[in-house]
C-alpha positions in Angstrom: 64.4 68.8 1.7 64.9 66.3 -1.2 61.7 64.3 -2.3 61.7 60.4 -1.5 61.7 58.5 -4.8 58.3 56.9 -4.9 57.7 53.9 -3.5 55.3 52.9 -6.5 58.1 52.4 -8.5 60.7 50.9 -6.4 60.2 48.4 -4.1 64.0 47.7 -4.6 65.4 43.9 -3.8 62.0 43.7 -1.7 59.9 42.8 -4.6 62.2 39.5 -5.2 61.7 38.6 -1.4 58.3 37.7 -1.6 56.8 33.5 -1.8 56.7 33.1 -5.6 60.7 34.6 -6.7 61.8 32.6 -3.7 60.0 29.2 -4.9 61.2 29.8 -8.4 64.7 30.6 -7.1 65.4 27.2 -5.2 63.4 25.2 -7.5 65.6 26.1 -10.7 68.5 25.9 -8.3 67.2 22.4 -7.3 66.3 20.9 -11.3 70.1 22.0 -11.9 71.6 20.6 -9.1 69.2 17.0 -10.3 70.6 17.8 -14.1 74.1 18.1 -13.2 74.1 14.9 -10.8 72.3 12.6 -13.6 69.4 12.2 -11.4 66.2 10.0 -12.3 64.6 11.5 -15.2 61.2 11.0 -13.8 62.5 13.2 -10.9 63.7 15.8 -13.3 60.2 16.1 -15.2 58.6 16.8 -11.8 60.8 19.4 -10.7 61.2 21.2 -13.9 56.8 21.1 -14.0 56.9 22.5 -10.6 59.9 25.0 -11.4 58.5 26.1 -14.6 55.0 27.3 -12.8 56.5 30.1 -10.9 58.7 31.1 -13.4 55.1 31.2 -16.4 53.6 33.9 -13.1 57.1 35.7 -13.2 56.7 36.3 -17.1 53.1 37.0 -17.3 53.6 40.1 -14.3 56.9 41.2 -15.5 54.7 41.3 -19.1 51.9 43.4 -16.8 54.5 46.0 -15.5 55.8 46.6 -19.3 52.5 46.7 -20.6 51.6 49.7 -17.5 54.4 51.8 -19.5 52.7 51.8 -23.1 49.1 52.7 -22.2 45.8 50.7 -22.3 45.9 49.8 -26.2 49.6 48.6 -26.6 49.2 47.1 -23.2 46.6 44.7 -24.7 48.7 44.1 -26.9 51.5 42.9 -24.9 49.3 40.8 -22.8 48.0 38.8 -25.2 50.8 38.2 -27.4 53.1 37.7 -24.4 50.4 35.7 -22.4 51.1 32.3 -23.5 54.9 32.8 -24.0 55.7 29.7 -21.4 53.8 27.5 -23.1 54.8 28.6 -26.5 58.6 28.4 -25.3 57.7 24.6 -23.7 55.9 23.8 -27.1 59.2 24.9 -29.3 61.9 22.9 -27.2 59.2 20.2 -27.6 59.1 20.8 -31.3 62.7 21.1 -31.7 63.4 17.4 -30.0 60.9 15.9 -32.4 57.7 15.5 -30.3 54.5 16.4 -33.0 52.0 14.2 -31.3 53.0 16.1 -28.0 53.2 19.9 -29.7 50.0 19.4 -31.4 48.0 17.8 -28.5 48.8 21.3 -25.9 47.5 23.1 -28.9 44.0 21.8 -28.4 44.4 20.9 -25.0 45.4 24.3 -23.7 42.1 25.9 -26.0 39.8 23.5 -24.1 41.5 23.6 -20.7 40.4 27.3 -20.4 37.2 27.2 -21.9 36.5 23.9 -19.7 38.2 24.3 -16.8 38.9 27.6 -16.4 36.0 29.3 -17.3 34.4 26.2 -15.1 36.1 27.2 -12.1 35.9 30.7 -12.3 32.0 30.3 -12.8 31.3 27.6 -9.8 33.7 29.2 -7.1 32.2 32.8 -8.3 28.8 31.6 -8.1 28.7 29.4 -4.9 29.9 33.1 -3.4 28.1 35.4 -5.4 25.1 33.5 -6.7 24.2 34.6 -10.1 27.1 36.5 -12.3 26.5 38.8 -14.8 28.5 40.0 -17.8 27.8 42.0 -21.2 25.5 39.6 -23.1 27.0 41.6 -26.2 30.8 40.4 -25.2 29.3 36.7 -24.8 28.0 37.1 -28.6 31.3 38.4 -29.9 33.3 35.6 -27.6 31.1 32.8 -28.9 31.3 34.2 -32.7 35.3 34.7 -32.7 35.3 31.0 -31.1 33.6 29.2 -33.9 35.2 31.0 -36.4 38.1 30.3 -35.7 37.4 26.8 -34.8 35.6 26.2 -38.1 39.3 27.7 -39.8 41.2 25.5 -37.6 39.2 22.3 -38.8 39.8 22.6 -42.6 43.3 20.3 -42.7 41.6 17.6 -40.4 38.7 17.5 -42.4 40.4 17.7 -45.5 42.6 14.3 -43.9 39.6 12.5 -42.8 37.8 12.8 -45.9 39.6 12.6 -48.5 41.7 9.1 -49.3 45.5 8.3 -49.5 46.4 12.7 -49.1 49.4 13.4 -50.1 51.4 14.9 -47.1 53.0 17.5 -49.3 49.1 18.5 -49.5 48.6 18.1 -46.1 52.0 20.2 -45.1 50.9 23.2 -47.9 47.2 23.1 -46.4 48.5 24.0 -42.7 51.0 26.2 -43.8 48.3 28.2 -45.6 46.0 27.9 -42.7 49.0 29.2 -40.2 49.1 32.6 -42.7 45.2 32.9 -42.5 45.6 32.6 -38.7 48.2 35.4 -38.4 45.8 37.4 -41.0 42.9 37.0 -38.3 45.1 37.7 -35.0 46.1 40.8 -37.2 42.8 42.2 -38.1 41.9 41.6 -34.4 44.6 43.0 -33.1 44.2 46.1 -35.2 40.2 46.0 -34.5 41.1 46.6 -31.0 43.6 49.6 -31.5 41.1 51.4 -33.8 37.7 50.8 -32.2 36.4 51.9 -29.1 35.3 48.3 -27.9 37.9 45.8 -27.5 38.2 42.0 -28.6 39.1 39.2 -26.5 42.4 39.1 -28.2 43.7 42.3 -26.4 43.7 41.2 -23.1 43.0 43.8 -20.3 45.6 43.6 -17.8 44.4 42.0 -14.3 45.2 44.3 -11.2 47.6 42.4 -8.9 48.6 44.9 -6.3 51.7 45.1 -7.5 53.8 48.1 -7.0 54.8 49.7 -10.7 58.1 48.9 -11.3 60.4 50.5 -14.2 60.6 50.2 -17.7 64.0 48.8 -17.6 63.6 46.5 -14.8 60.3 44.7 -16.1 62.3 44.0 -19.4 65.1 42.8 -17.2 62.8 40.5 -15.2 61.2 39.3 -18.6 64.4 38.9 -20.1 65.6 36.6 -17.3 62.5 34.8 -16.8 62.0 33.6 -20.2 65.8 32.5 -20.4 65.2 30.5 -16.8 62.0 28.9 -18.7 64.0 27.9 -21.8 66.5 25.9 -19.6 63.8 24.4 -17.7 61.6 23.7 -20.6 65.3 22.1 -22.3 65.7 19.4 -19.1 61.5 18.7 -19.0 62.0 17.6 -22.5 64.9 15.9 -22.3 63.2 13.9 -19.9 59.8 13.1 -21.7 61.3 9.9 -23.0 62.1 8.2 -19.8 58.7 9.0 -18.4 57.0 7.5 -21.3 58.8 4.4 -21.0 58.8 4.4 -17.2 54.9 4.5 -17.4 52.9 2.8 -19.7 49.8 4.0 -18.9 51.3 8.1 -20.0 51.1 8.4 -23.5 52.8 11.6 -25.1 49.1 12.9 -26.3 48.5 12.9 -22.7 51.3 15.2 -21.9 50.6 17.4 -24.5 46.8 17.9 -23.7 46.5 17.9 -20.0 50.2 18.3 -18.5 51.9 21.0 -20.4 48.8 22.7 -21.2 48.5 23.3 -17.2 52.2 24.2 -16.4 52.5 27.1 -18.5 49.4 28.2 -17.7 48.5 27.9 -14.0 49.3 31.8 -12.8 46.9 32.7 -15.4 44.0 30.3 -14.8 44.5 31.1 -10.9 43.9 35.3 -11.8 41.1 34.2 -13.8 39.6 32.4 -11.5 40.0 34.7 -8.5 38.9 37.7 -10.2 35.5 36.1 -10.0 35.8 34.7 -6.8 37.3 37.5 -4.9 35.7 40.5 -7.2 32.5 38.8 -8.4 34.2 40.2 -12.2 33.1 37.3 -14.2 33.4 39.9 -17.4 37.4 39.5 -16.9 37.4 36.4 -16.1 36.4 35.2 -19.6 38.4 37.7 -21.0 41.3 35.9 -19.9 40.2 32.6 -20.5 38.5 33.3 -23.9 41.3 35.5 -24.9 43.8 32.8 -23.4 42.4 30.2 -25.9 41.7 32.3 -29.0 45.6 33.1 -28.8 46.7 29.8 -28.6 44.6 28.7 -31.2 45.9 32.4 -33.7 49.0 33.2 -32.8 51.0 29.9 -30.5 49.5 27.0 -33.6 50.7 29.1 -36.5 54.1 29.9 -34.6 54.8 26.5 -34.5 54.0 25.8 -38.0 56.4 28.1 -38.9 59.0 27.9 -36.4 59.1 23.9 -37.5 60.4 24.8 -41.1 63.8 25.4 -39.4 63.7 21.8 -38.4 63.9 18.1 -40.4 60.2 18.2 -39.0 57.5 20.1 -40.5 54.8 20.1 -38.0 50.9 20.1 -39.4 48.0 21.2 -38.1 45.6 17.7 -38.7 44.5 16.9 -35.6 43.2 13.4 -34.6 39.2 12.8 -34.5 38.8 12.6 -30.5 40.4 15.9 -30.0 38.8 17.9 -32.8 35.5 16.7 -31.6 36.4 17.8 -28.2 37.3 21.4 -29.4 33.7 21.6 -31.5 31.9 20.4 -28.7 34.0 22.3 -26.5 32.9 25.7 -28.4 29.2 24.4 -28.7 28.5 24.2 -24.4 30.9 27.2 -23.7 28.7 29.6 -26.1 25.3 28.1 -24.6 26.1 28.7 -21.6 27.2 31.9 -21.6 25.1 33.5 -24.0 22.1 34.8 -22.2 25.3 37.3 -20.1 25.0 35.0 -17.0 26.4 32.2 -15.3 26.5 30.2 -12.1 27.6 27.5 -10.0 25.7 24.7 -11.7 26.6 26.0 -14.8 30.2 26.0 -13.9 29.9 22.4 -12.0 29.1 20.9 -15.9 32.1 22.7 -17.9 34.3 20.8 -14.9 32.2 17.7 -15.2 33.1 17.8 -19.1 37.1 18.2 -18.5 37.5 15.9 -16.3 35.8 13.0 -18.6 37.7 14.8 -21.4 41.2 14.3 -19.1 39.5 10.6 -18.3 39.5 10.0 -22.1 42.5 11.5 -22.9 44.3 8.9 -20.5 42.9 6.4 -22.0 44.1 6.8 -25.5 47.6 5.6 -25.0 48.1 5.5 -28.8 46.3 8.2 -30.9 46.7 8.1 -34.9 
């Protein structure tokens, strides 16, 4: 009697049926349909926001089921490489189109977001149901060492711009091109860290357990394949929209975009696994893996990316940020470290890192024009 194939690996046309491939499905259909007919831009922007969330989820799993194929280390590998690749895909149709206020802004903004309000939410939901979470003290060192670090890196062309009269930008341009190949040098080293040593970093992202039925190699490369094409057409009509919505309302400035808005799109799936791994599993370990891990790539591997991928434009795209946000990302580092550096956290703890977002978010509106 032949053997069934298993059902592990092939849940068939089933495994599209389900909420979030359905959602993505009529939404795209719906931005094209708004596209085609010249709808209101503002419409567009909110449709290609919502569309572009279920399709980030669709990338990061079909980036899971790959990684399942290549074992625990290249795994890593894929996750954290290919963990922010909506946002980096958003960013780069931003870039191409001209907006540098907007690119550099979700660079900062997406770091904070998940030290703020991810790690926030995962700590207050996880601890109003489990009380007091624990994770290795030793990992909170490393995760609050690797943080400054890089940070401190990160700061040298805005402190070299804020001190130092009348800069040539030429200087200013060489500076953050050098400090996008020290960034690459870094995301190597930890990446390599990771393959040869026993412990891991925060930059090889463990893969979080979905329930998902396996699927094959081919059809998880398909899925990716597709996805990330669906999010470069989406990302193409949310940017060719931006304008309209800037003019339409005042009060929205592009910096606001970039550091709350876009920042949130792409990553939404992820912050929602992070934060339910500690709600539903009490895991507050992986749940600043992700988070941690989520913001140490952006800031090592997305930032130089787009310095580099904005040579092959008539805009060269720096890394000098303005004062509020870099301020923001040091104090941002500072409270993260403290409070997770004794290996424990709780609701109160978590209550403050939300507290801090949202009058970070407050400000951020605020500033309408940032130099």
């Amino acid at each position: 009697m032949p053997k069934k194939k298993s059902s592990a690996k092939n849940g068939g046309i089933a495994d599209f049926l389900t909420p979030k491939y359905i959602f993505a499905a009529v939404a795209m259909i719906a931005l094209v349909i708004l596209e085609i007919s010249h709808a209101s831009p503002t419409v567009i922007f909110v449709v290609a926001c919502v569309t572009l969330v279920p399709l980030a989820a669709i990338i990061g799993q079909s980036t899971e089921m790959l990684a399942e194929h290549t074992g625990p280390k290249v795994g890593g590998f894929l996750n954290a490489t290919l963990g922010n690749a909506a946002e980096l895909i958003i960013t780069l149709v931003a870039l191409k189109a001209g907006y540098l206020e907007l690119v550099k802004a979700s660079i900062t903004g997406s770091a904070i977001g998940n030290l703020l309000l991810v790690c926030g939410l995962a700590m207050f939901l996880g601890g109003v149901r489990h009380g007091v979470q624990k994770f290795d003290q030793h990992t909170a060192k490393l995760y609050a060492t690797m943080l400054f670090s890089v940070v401190m890196l990160f700061s040298i062309p805005t402190i070299f711009i804020h001190t130092t009269e009348g800069a040539p930008k030429a200087t200013v341009n060489e500076l953050s091109l050098g400090l996008a190949v020290g960034m690459f040098i870094v995301y190597a080293l930890g990446m390599y860290y990771s393959f040869t040593s026993s412990s891991t970093t925060p930059l090889a992202r463990p893969s979080a357990e979905h329930g998902h039925k396996l699927w094959s190699l081919q059809k998880s490369g398909v899925v990716l394949v597709v996805s990330t094409i669906l999010v470069v057409g989406a990302s193409e009509m949310l940017v060719g929209s931006i304008e309209h919505v800037l003019k339409s309302f005042p009060g929205v400035s592009e910096f606001f975009l970039g550091f709350i808005i876009i920042p949130i799109v792409g990553n939404i799936a992820e912050h929602i696994v992070a934060v339910q791994v500690s709600y539903k599993k009490n895991d507050m370990t992986l749940a600043m893996e992700i988070a941690v891990g989520s913001s140490l790539q952006i800031l090592l591997f997305v930032a130089p990316a787009l310095v580099f991928a904005s040579l092959l434009f008539s805009h060269q795209l720096n890394l000098v940020f303005n004062l509020f946000e870099w301020a923001a990302l040091i104090g941002t580092c500072v409270i993260v470290s403290r409070v997770s550096d004794d290996g424990e956290t709780n609701y109160f703890e978590g209550g403050i890192l939300i507290l801090m977002y949202a009058m970070v978010a407050w400000a951020c509106f605020e500033l309408p024009v940032v130099g």
